[in-house]
C-alpha positions, 0 to 999 in steps of 0.5 A: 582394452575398450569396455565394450557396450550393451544397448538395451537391458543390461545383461541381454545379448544383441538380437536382430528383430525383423520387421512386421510386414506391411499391412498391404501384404498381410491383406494380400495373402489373405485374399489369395488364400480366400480365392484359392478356397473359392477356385478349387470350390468352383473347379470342384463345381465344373467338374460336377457338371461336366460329369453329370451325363457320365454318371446319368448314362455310363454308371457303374455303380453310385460307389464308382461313379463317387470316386471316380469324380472325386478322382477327376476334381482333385486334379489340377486340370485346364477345361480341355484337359478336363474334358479329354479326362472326363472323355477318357473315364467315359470310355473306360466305364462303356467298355465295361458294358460288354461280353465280359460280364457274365453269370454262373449259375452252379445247381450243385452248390446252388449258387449264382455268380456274377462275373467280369471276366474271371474275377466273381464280383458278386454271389448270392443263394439260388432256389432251383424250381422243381424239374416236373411235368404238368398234364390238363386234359390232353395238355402237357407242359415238361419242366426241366432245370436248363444247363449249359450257355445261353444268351440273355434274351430279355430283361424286365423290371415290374413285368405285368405275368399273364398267369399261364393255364400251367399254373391252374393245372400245376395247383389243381384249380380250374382255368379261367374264362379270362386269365389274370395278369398279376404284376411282379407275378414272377417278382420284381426282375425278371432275366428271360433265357430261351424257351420261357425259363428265367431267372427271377426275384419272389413273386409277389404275394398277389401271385399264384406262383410262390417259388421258383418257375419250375425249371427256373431259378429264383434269386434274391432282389438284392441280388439282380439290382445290384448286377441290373445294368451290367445285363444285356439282351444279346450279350450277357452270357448265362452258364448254368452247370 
């Protein structure tokens, strides 16, 4: 029988060694990896500006907005497709800027919500001005707490209060010659509903007014900020019960 032969060490078994690949093609991948990272950095940018007027104008909130974004850039989208994405978000975000949004206010738990149909997306405490009646002279104002559905009809942010004569009759105090006008008198947000009731945030400390409006609902700042741009004159609906 032929005595069969080893190369190499002696004791080894035959092993196979492949080839380094060439120099070339080591540099090659690397710059196809560099320009991947740069790509998807540069997508990431475009996506950016292209979303910049969806979140200047159609915002819900910083949160949505962020993860909506984040959405969009993580997909492998051409400019067009991107655009009819951007285009679709944008849509979707507007309509949500509707009749469906609406707040509850319930007097007997003293709560204000804030709902989107019906899911309550947010809740926060309410102070509920005193039902009262104020008399000056042969003047008379009548308070009493709203109940039922109405529609927004104004919302302000830093409104100038031109301090009413029910207020001076309210705290025994004279009227005047020139009434003054106290900014964030009724608090820093102000949401009007019909004849003169509201609901607002503190009033400031220049205020005569600390509390609830009589009649009216006070609730915190954080709360109306954070529901600001979700209210609508004429559209968003107040159910107080």
């Amino acid at each position: 029988m032929p005595e069969r032969r080893h190369h190499g060490r002696p004791g080894t078994s035959d092993r196979r060694s492949f080839p380094r690949p060439p120099l070339w093609l080591n540099l090659l991948l690397l710059l196809l990896g560099v320009g991947g990272i740069l790509y998807a950095r540069h997508h990431r940018e475009q996506v950016s500006k292209q979303f910049a007027h969806v979140i200047a104008e159609e915002a819900r909130t910083p949160q949505d907005v962020k993860k909506i974004k984040e959405e969009v850039a993580a997909m492998d989208l051409s400019r067009e497709q991107l655009q009819k994405e951007l285009d679709g978000r944008a849509k979707f975000l507007a309509s949500l800027k509707s009749e469906n949004f609406s707040i509850w206010i319930d007097t007997k738990e003293r709560k204000m919500r804030f709902s989107y149909g019906d899911t309550v997306l947010r809740e926060a405490d309410i102070q509920i001005g005193d039902s009262r009646t104020i008399t000056a002279g042969d003047k008379r104002w009548t308070f009493i707490p709203l109940k039922g559905a109405f529609p927004v009809e104004a919302k302000l942010v830093d409104y100038a209060w031109p301090v009413p004569e029910w207020v001076y009759a309210m705290r025994n105090e004279p009227v005047p010659a020139e009434r003054p006008v106290v900014p964030n008198g009724l608090g820093r947000y102000v949401i009007f509903l019909p004849n003169g009731y509201a609901i607002h945030t503190q009033p400031s400390a220049e205020s005569p007014l600390q509390g609830p409006k009589p009649g009216s609902y006070m609730v915190s700042e954080d709360m109306l900020r954070a529901i600001w741009e979700r209210i609508h004159k004429g559209k968003t609906q107040v159910y107080i019960f």
